[in-house]
Biotite code that builds the C-alpha atoms (Angstrom):
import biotite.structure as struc

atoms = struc.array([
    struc.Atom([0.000, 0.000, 0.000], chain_id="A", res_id=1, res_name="UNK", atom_name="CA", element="C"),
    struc.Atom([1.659, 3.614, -0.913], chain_id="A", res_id=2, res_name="UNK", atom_name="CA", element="C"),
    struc.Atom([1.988, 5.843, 1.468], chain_id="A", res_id=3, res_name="UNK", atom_name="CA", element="C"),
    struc.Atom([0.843, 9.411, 0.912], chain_id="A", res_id=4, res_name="UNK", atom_name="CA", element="C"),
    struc.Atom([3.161, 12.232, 1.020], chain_id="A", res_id=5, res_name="UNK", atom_name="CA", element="C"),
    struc.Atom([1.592, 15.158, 3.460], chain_id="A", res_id=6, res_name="UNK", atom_name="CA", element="C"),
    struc.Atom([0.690, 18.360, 1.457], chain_id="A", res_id=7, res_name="UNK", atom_name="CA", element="C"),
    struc.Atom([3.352, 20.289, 3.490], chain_id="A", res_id=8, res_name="UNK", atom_name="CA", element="C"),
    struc.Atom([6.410, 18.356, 2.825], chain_id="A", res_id=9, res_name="UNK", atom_name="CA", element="C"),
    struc.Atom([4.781, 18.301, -0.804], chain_id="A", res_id=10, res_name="UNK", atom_name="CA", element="C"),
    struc.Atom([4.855, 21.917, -0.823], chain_id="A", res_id=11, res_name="UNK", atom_name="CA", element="C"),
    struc.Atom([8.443, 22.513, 0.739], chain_id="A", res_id=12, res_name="UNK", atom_name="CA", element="C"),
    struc.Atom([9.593, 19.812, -1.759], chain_id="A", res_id=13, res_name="UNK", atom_name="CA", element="C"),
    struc.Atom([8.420, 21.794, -4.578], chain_id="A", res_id=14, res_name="UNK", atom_name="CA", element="C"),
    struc.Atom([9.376, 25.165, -3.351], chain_id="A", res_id=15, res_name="UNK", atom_name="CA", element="C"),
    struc.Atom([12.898, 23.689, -2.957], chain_id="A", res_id=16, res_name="UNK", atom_name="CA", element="C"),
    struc.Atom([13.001, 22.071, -6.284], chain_id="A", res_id=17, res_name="UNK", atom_name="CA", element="C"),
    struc.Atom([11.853, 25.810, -7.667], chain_id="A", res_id=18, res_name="UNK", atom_name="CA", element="C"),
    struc.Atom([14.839, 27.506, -5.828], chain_id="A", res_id=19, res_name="UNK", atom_name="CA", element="C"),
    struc.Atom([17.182, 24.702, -7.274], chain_id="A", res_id=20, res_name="UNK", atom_name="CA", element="C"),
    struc.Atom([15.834, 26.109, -10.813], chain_id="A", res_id=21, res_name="UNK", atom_name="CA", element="C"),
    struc.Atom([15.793, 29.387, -9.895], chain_id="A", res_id=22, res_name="UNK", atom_name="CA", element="C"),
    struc.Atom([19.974, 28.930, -8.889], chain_id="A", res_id=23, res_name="UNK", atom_name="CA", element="C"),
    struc.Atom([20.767, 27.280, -12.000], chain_id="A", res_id=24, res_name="UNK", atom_name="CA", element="C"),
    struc.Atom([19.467, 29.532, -14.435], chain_id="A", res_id=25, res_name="UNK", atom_name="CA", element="C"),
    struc.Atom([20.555, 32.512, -12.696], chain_id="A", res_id=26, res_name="UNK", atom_name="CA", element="C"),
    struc.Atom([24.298, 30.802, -12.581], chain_id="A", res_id=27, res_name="UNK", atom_name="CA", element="C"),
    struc.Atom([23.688, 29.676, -16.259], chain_id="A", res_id=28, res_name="UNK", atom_name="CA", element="C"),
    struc.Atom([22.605, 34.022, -17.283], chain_id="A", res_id=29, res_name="UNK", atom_name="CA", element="C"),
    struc.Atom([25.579, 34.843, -15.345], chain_id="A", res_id=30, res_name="UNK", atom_name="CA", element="C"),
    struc.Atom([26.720, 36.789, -18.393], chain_id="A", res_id=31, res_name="UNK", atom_name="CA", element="C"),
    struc.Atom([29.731, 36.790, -20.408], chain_id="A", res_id=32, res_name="UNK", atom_name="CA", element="C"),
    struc.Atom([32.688, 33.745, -19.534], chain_id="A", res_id=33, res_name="UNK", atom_name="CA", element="C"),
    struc.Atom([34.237, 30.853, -20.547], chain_id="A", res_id=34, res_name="UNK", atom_name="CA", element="C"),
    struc.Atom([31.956, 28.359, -19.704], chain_id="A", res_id=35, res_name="UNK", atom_name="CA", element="C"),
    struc.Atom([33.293, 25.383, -16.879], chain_id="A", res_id=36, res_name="UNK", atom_name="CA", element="C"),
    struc.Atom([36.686, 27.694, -16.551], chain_id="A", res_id=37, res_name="UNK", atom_name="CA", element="C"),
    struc.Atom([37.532, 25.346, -14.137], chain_id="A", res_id=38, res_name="UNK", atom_name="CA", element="C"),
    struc.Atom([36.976, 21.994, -15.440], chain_id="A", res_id=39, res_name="UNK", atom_name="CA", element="C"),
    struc.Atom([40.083, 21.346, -17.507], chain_id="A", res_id=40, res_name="UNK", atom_name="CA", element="C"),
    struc.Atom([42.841, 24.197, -18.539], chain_id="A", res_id=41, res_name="UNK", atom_name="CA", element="C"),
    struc.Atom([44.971, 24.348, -21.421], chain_id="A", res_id=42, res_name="UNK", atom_name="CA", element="C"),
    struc.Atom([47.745, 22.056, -22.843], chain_id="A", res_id=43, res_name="UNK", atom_name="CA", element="C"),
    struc.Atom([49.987, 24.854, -23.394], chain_id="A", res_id=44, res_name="UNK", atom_name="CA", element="C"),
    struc.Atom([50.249, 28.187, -23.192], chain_id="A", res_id=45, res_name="UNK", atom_name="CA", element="C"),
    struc.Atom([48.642, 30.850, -21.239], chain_id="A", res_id=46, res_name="UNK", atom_name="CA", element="C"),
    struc.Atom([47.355, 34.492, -21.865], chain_id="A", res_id=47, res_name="UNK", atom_name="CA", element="C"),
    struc.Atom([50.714, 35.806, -21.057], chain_id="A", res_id=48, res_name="UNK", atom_name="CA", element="C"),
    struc.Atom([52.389, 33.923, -23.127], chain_id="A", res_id=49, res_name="UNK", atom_name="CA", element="C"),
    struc.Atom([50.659, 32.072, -26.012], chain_id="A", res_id=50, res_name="UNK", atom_name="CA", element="C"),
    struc.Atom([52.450, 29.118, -27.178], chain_id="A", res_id=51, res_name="UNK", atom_name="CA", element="C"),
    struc.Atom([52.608, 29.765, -30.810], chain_id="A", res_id=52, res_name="UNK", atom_name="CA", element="C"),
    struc.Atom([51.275, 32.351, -33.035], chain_id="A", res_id=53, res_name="UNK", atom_name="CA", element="C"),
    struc.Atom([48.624, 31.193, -35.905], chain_id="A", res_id=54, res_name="UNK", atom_name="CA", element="C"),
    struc.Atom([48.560, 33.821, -39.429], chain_id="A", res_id=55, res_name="UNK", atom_name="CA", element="C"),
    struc.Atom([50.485, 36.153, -40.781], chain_id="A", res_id=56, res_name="UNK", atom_name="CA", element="C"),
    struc.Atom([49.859, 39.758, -39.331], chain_id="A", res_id=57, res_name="UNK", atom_name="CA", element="C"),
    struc.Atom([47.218, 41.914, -41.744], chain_id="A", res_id=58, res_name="UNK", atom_name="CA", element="C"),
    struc.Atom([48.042, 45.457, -42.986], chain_id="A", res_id=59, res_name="UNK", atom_name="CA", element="C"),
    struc.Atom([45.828, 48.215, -41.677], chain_id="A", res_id=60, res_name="UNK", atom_name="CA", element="C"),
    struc.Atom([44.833, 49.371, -45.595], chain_id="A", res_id=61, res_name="UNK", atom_name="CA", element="C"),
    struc.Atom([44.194, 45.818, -47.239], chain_id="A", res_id=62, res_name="UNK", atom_name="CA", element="C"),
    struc.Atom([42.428, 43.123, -44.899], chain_id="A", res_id=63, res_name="UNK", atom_name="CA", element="C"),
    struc.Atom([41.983, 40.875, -47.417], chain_id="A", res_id=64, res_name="UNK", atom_name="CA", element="C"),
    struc.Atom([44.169, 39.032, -49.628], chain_id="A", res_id=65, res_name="UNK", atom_name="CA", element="C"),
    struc.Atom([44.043, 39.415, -53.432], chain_id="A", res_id=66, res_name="UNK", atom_name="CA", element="C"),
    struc.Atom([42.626, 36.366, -53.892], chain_id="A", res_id=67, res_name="UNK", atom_name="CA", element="C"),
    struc.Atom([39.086, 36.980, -51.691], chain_id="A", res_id=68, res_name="UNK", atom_name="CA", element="C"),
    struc.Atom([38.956, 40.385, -53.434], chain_id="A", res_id=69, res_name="UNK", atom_name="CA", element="C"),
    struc.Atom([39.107, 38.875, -56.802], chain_id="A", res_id=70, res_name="UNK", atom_name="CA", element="C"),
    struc.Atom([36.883, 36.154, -55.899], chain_id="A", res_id=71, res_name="UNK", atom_name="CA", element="C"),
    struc.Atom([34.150, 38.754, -54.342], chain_id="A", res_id=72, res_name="UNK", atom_name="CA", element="C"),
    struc.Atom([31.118, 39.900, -55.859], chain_id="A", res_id=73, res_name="UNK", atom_name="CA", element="C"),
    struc.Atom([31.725, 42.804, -58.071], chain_id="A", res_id=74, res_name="UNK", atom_name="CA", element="C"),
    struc.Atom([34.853, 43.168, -56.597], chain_id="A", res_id=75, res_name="UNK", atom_name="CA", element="C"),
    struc.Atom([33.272, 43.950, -52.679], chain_id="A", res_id=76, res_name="UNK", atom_name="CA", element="C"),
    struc.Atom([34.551, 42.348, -49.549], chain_id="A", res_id=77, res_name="UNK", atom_name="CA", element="C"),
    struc.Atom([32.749, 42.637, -46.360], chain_id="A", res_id=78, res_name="UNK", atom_name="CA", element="C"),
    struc.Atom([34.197, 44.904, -44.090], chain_id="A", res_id=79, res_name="UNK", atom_name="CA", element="C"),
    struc.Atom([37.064, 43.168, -42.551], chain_id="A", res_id=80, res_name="UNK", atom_name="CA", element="C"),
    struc.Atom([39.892, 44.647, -39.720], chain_id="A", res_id=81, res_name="UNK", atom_name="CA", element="C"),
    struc.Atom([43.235, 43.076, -39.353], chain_id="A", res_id=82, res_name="UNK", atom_name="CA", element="C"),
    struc.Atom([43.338, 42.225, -36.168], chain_id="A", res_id=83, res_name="UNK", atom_name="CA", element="C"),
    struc.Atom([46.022, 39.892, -33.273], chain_id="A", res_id=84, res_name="UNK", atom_name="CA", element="C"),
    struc.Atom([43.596, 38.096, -31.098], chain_id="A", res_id=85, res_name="UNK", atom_name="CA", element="C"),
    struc.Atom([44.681, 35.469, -28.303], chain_id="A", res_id=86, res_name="UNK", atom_name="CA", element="C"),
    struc.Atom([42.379, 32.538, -26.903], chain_id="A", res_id=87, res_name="UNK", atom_name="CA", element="C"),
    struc.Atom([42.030, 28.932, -26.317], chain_id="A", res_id=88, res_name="UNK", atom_name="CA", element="C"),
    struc.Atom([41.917, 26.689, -29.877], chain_id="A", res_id=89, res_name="UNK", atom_name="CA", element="C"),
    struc.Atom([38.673, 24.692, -29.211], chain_id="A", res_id=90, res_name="UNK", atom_name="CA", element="C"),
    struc.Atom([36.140, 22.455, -31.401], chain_id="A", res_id=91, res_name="UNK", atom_name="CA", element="C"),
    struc.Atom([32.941, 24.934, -31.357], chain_id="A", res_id=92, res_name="UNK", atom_name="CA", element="C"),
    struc.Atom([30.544, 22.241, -31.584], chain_id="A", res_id=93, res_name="UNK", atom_name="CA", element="C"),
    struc.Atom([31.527, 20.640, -27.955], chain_id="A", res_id=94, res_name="UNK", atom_name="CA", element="C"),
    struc.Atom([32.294, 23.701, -26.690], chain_id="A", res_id=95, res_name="UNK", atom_name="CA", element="C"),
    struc.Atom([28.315, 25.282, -27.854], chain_id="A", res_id=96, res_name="UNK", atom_name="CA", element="C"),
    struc.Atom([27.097, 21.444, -26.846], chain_id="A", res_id=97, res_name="UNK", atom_name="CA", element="C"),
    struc.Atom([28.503, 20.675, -23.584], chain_id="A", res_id=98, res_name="UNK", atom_name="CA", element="C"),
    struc.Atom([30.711, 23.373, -22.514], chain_id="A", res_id=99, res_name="UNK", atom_name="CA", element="C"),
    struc.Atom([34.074, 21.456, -23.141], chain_id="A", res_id=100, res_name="UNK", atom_name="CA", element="C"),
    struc.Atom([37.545, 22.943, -23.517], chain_id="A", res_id=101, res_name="UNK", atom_name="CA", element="C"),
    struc.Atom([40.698, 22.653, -22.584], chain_id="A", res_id=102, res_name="UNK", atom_name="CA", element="C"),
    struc.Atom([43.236, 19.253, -21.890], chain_id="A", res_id=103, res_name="UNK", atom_name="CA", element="C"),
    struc.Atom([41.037, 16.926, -20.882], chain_id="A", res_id=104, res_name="UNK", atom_name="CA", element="C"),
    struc.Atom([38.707, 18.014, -24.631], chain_id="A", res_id=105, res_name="UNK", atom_name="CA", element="C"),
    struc.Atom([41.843, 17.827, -26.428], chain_id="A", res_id=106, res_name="UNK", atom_name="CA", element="C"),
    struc.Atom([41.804, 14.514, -28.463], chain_id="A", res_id=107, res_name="UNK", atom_name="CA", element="C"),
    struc.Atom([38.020, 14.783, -28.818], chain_id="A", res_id=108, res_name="UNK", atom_name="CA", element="C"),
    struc.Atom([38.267, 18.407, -30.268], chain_id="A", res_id=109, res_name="UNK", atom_name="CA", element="C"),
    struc.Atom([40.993, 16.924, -32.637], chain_id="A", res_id=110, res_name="UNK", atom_name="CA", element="C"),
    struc.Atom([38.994, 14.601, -33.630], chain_id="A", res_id=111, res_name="UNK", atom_name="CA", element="C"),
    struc.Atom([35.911, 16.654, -34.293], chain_id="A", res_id=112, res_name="UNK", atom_name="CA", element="C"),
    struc.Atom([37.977, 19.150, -36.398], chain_id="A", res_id=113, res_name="UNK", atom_name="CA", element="C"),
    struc.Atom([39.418, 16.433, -38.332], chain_id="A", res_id=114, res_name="UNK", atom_name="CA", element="C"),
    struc.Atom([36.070, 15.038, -39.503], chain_id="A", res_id=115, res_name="UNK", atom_name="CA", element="C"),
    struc.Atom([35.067, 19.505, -40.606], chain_id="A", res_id=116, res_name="UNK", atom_name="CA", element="C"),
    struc.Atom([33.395, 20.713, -37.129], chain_id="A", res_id=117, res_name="UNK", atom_name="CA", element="C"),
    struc.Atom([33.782, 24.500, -37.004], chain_id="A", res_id=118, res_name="UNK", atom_name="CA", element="C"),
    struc.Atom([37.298, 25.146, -35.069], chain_id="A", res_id=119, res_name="UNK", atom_name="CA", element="C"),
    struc.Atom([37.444, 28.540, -32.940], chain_id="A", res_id=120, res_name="UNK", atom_name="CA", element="C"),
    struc.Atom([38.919, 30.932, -30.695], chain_id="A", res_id=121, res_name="UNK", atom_name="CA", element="C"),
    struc.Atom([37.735, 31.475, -26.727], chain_id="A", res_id=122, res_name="UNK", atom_name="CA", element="C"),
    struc.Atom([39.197, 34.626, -25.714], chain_id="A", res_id=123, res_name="UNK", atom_name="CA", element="C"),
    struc.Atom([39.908, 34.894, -21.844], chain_id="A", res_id=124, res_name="UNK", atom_name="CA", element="C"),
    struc.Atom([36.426, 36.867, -21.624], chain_id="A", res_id=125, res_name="UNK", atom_name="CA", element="C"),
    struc.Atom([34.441, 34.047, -23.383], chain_id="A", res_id=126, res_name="UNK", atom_name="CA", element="C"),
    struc.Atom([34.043, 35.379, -26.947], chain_id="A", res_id=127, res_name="UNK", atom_name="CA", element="C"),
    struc.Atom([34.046, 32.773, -29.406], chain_id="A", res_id=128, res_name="UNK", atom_name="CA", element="C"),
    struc.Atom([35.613, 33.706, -33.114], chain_id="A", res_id=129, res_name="UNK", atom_name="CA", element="C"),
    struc.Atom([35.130, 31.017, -35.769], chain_id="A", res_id=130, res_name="UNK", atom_name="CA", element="C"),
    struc.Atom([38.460, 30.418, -37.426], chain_id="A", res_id=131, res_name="UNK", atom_name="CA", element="C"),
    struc.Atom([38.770, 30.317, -41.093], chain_id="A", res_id=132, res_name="UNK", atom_name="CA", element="C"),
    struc.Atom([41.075, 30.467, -43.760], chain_id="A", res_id=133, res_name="UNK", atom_name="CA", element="C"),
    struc.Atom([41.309, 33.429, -45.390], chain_id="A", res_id=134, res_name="UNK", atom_name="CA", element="C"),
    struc.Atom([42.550, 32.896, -48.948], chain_id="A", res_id=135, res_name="UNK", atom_name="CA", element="C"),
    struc.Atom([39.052, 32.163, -50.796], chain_id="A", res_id=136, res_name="UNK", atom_name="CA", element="C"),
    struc.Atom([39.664, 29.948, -53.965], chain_id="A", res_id=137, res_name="UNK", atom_name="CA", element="C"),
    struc.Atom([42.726, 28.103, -52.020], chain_id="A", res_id=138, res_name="UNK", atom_name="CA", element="C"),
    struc.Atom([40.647, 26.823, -48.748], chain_id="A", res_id=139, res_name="UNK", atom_name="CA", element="C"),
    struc.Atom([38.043, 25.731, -51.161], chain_id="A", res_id=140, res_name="UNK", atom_name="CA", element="C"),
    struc.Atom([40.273, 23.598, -53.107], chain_id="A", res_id=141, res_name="UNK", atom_name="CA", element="C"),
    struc.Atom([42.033, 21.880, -50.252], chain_id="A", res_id=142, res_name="UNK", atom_name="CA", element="C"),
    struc.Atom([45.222, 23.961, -50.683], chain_id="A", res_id=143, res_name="UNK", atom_name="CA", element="C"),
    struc.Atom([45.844, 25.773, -47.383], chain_id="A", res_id=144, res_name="UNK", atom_name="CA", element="C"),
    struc.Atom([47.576, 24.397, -44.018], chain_id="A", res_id=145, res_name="UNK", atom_name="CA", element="C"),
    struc.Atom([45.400, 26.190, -41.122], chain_id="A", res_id=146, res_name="UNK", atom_name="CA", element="C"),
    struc.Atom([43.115, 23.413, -40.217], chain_id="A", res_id=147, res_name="UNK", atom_name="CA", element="C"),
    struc.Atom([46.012, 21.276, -40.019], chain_id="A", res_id=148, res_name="UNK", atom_name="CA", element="C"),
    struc.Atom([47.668, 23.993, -37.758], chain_id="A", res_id=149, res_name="UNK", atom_name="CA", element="C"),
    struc.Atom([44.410, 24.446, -35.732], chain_id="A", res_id=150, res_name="UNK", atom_name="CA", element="C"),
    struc.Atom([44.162, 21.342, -34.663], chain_id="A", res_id=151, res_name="UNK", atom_name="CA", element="C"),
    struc.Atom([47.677, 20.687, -34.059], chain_id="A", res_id=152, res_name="UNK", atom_name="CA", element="C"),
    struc.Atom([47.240, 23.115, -31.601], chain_id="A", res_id=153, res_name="UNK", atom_name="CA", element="C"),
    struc.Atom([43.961, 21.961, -30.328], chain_id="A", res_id=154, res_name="UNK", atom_name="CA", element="C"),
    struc.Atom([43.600, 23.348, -26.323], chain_id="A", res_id=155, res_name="UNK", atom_name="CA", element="C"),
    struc.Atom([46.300, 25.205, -27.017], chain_id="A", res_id=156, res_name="UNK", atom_name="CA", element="C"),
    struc.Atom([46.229, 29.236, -26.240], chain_id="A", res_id=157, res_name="UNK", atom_name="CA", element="C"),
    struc.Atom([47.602, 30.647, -28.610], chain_id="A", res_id=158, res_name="UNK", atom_name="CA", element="C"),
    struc.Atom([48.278, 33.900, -30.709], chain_id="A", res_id=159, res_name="UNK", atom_name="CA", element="C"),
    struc.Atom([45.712, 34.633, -33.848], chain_id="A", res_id=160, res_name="UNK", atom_name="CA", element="C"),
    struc.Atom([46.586, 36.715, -36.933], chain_id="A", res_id=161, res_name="UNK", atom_name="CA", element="C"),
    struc.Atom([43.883, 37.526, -39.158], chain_id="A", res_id=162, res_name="UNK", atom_name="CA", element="C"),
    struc.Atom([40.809, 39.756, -40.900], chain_id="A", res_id=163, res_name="UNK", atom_name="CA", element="C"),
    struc.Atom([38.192, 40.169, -38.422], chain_id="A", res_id=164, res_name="UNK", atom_name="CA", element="C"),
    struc.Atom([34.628, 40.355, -39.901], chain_id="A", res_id=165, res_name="UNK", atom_name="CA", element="C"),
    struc.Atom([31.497, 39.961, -37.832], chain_id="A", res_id=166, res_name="UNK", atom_name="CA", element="C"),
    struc.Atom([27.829, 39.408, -39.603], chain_id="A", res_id=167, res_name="UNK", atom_name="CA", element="C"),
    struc.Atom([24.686, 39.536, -37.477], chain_id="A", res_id=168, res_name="UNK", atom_name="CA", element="C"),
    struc.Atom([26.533, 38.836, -34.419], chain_id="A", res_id=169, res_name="UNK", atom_name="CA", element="C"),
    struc.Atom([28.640, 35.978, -35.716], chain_id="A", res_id=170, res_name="UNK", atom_name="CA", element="C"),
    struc.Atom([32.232, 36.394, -34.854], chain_id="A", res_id=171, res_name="UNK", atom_name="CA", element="C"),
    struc.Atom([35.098, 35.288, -37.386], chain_id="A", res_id=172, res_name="UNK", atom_name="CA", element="C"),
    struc.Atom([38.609, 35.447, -37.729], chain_id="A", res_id=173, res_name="UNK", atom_name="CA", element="C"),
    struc.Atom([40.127, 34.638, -41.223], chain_id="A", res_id=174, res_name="UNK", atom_name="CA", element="C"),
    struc.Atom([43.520, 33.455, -40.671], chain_id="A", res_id=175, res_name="UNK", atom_name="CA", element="C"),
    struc.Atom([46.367, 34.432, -43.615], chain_id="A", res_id=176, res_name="UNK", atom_name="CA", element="C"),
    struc.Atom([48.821, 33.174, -44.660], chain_id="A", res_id=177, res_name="UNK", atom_name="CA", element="C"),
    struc.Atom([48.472, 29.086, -44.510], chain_id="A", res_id=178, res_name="UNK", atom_name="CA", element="C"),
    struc.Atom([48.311, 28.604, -48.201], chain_id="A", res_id=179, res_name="UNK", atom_name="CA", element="C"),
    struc.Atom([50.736, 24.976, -48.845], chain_id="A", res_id=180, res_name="UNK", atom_name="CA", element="C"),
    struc.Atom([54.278, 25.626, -50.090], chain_id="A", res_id=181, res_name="UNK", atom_name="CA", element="C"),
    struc.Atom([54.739, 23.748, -53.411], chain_id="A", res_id=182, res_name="UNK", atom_name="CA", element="C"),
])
């Protein structure tokens, strides 16, 4: 035979189960972050001192390689700024999914970016940038060496050359200078 539960510990269980919610999203709104900073640093480097730098530096008056300009429409890139960004190399899809980052991410992040999941850039205050090649006609045919590089240094923080572009809201870096030597 069940027992039944008195109304007043029903009540207090409830109530306590609302404050639980209540704690959690207010901890999840928090605002801006990485998210988990704690559950699993970097495998190398460190705000301070990145362990390698990604890209070739931009000049100020041409953000974009000839190559995107020629491939454009009409001849008109999207506003772009050279910019020298540095953050945490992570797999965005985990990182967006499940919050992970970091050493104890690395192999699956490699893994991830190996098989084309977006690869990215957490800056210390939690901005993500999505990292792409720059060079337009040479990333789309398979001839450029930053994917390779990026996940390389997978959990790494590290140092980011590149043209910074942003379109409703979406953050990207284009990284120069990774077209393959022949």
């Amino acid at each position: 035979m069940a027992r039944s539960i008195p109304w007043r510990t029903r009540l207090l269980n409830t109530t306590l189960a609302a404050l639980m919610l209540v704690g959690v999203s207010l901890a999840a709104a928090k605002g801006k972050g990485v998210l988990f900073p704690d559950w699993s640093g970097p495998t190398a480097g460190s705000y301070d001192k990145p362990s390698a730098v990604l890209g070739k530096k931009v000049t100020k008056g041409r953000p974009w390689s000839v190559e995107t300009v020629q491939s454009s429409i009409l001849g008109k890139t999207l506003k772009g700024k050279g910019v020298s960004l540095v953050g945490e190399i992570i797999d965005i899809s985990c990182y967006l999914q499940v919050g992970k980052h970091g050493d104890k991410h690395r192999g699956c992040g490699q893994k991830c970016a190996a098989l084309g999941q977006p690869i990215g850039l957490l800056t210390k205050d939690g901005t993500i940038y999505t990292l792409i090649d720059e060079e337009h006609n040479s990333r789309r045919d398979g001839l450029t060496t930053f994917r390779k590089q990026a996940i390389e240094h997978m959990a790494h923080i590290v140092r980011v050359n590149g043209t910074y572009s942003e379109v409703e809201g979406h953050k990207a870096l284009y990284v120069q200078g990774t077209i393959k030597k022949k």
